[in-house]
N, C-alpha and C positions, 0 to 999 in steps of 0.2 A: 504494500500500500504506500502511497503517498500522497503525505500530508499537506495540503497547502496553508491550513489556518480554516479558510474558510470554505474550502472542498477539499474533498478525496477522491483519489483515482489509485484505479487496481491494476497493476500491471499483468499484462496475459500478454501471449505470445502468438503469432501470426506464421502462416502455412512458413517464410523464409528462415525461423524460427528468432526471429528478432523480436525485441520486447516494442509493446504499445502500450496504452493506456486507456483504461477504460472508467467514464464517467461514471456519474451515480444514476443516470437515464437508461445505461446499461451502450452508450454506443463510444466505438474504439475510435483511439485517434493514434495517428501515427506520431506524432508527438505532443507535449502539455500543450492544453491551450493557451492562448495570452494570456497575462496575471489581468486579474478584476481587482476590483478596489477593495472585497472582501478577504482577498487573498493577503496573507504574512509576509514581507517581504524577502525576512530572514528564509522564512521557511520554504518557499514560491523557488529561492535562489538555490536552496540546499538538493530540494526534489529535482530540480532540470540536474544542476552536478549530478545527482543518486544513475538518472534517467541515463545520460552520456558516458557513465562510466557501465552501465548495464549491457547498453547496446554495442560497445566497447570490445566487453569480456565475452559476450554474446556471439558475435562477428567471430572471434577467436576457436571461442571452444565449439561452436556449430563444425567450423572445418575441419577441427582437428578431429572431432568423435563419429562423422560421416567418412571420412578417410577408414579411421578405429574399425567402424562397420561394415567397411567394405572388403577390407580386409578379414573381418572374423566371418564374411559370408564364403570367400574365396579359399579359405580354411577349414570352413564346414565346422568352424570351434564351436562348441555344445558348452552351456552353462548351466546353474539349476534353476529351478522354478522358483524357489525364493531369491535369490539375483537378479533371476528375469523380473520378479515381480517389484523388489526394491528398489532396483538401478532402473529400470525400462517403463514399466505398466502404470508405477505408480509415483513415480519419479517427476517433481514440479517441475522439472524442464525434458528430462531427455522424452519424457512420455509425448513429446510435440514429436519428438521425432519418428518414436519407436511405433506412433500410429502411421506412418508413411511407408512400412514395408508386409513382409506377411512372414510369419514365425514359424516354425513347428515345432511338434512336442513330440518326446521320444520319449519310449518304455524300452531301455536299453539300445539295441540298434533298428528296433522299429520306427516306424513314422506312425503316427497314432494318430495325428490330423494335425493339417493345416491353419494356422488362426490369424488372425491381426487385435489390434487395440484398436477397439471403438472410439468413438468422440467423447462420451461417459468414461473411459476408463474399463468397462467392460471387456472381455472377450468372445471372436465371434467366427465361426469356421467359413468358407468359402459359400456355402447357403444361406449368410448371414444371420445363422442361428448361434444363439448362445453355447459358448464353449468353458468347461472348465477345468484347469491347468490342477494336474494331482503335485503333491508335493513331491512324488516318488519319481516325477516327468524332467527331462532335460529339456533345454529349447535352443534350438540353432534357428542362426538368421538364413531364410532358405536360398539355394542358388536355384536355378531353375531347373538343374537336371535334378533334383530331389524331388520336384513335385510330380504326384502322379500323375499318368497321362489326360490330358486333357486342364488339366489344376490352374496351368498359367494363363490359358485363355480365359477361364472361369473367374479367373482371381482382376484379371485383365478389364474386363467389365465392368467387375466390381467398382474397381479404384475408378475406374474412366463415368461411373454411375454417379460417384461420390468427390468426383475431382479432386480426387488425392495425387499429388506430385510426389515425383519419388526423387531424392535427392541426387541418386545415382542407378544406373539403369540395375534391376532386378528382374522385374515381371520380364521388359523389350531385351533382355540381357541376349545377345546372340550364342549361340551354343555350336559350339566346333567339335566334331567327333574325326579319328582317328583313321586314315585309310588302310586298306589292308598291306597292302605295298610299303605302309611306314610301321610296321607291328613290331619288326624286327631291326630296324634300323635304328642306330643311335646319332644320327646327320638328318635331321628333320630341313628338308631344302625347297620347300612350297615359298619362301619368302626371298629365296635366292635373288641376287640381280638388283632387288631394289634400292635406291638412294635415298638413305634419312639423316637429316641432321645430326649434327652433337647435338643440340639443346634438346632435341627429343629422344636423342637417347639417354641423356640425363634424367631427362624427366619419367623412366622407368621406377630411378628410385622411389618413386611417389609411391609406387606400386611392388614395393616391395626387391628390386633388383639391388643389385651392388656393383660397383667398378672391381674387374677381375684382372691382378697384373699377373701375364705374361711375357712374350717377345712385343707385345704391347697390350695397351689398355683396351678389356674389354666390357661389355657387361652382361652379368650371368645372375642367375637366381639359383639358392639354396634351398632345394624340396625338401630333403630331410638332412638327416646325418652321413648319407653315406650318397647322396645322389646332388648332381649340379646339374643345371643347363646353363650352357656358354655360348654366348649369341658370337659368331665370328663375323665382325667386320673389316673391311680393308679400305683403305690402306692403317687401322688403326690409330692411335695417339699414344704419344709417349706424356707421363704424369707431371713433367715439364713443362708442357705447352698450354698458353694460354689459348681460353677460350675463342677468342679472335683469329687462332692461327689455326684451328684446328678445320681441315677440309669437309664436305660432309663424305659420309661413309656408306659402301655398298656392302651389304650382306651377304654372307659368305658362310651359309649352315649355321641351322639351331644344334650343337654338338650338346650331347645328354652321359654325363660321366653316370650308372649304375654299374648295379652288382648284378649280371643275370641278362637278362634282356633289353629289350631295346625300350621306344617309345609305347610300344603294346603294353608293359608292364605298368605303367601311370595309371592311378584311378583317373575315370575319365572327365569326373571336376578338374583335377588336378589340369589334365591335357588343353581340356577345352581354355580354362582360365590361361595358360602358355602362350597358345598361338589368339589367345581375344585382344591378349598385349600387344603381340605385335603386327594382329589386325590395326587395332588403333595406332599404335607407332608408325605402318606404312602409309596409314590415310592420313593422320596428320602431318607428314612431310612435304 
């Protein structure tokens, strides 16, 4: 709340998950109104600082926990049901978020149903019937090869029903599967040939990659403990060279260091999220 002296206004939050304010008439504004005469001037002064410093931290921690979430969808990371329901469902801010995607609830490595966060706080399955989350239930943020067949188009509707934006693609998320001819192979080369920037391939780390030195710099993503993928570009960078000097780079095999097999052995979230990166890496170049 804030106080002016002579009104108050409630701070809520808006689809961009930025703070507004909302009168005692019940309607939002995107920032305080003008001071009136009934208004404290101390106080009038302290609420706009409270406001500007909110929207502030806001701005911040939106991007950093949407980043958080796309990441723990791309991992398939599973929490409990009381985390989901503290940190997410019931949470005075993340809960703006946590209504913008669609959950699931697990009984060990089943899928038990699909759910989202209502506008109430509630839970609700793809039917829009009431759903409720056992304490014995995990919940992962789902990717879409998790949903059952037909689930995305279903859930797809829904949001587009209820004009829910989704911070980062989930439901439209493109999904890449594995050709036979690359099962065994550890040199994934559908991306051969193409010219991408350094800045975009910098900007993998966003996404989870790293700078791998070699005979030069490259960059690779660590799947587990024992598995790497090493994107090869040429002519490379040496860790020397500034950003201005660096040419852009043509790619030259996704190489997959495992134990055993080739790119067939990757679960196929794992796969699909690989090459989504450097679907997106090629088109934005």
């Amino acid at each position: 709340m804030l106080d002016l002296g002579g009104r108050t206004f409630a701070i809520v939050f808006g689809e961009d998950l930025l703070p507004r304010v909302k009168d005692a008439d019940g309607k939002v504004h995107a920032d305080l109104p003008k001071p009136s005469k009934s208004d404290a001037k101390d106080l009038a002064k302290a609420a706009k600082t409270k406001l500007a410093a909110l929207k502030k931290d806001a701005r911040t921690t939106a991007s950093l926990q949407i980043a958080r979430m796309e990441r723990a969808m791309r991992s398939a990371r599973a929490i409990s049901a009381s985390v989901f329901t503290s940190c997410f469902a019931e949470h005075p801010w993340m809960t703006h978020l946590a209504r913008r995607f669609v959950w699931g609830a697990y009984e060990g490595t089943s899928l038990k149903s699909s759910f989202r966060v209502a506008e109430d706080g509630s839970l609700a399955n793809v039917d829009d019937a009431a759903f409720e989350l056992s304490p014995e239930m995990t919940v992962t943020l789902l990717h879409p090869l998790a949903l059952p067949k037909g689930e995305v188009e279903r859930w797809g509707q829904l949001f587009a029903d209820y004009e829910i934006l989704q911070p980062f693609p989930q439901l439209a998320r493109p999904v890449f599967t594995i050709e036979d001819a690359e099962r065994t192979t550890k040199v994934l080369s559908r991306y051969d040939g193409r010219t991408v920037s350094y800045s975009a391939l910098r900007g993998l780390e966003a996404r989870g990659w790293e700078r791998w030195y070699d005979a030069s710099v490259q960059m690779a993503q660590r799947l587990d403990s024992k598995s790497v993928v090493v994107l090869g570009t040429e002519p490379g960078w040496h860790p020397s060279e500034t950003a201005a000097d660096i040419e852009p780079q043509r790619i030259d095999g996704l190489h997959l260091t495992i134990e055993g097999d080739g790119f067939g052995s990757l679960p196929p979230l794992v796969f699909s999220e690989i090459v989504y990166d450097l679907e997106t890496l090629t088109s934005s170049s």
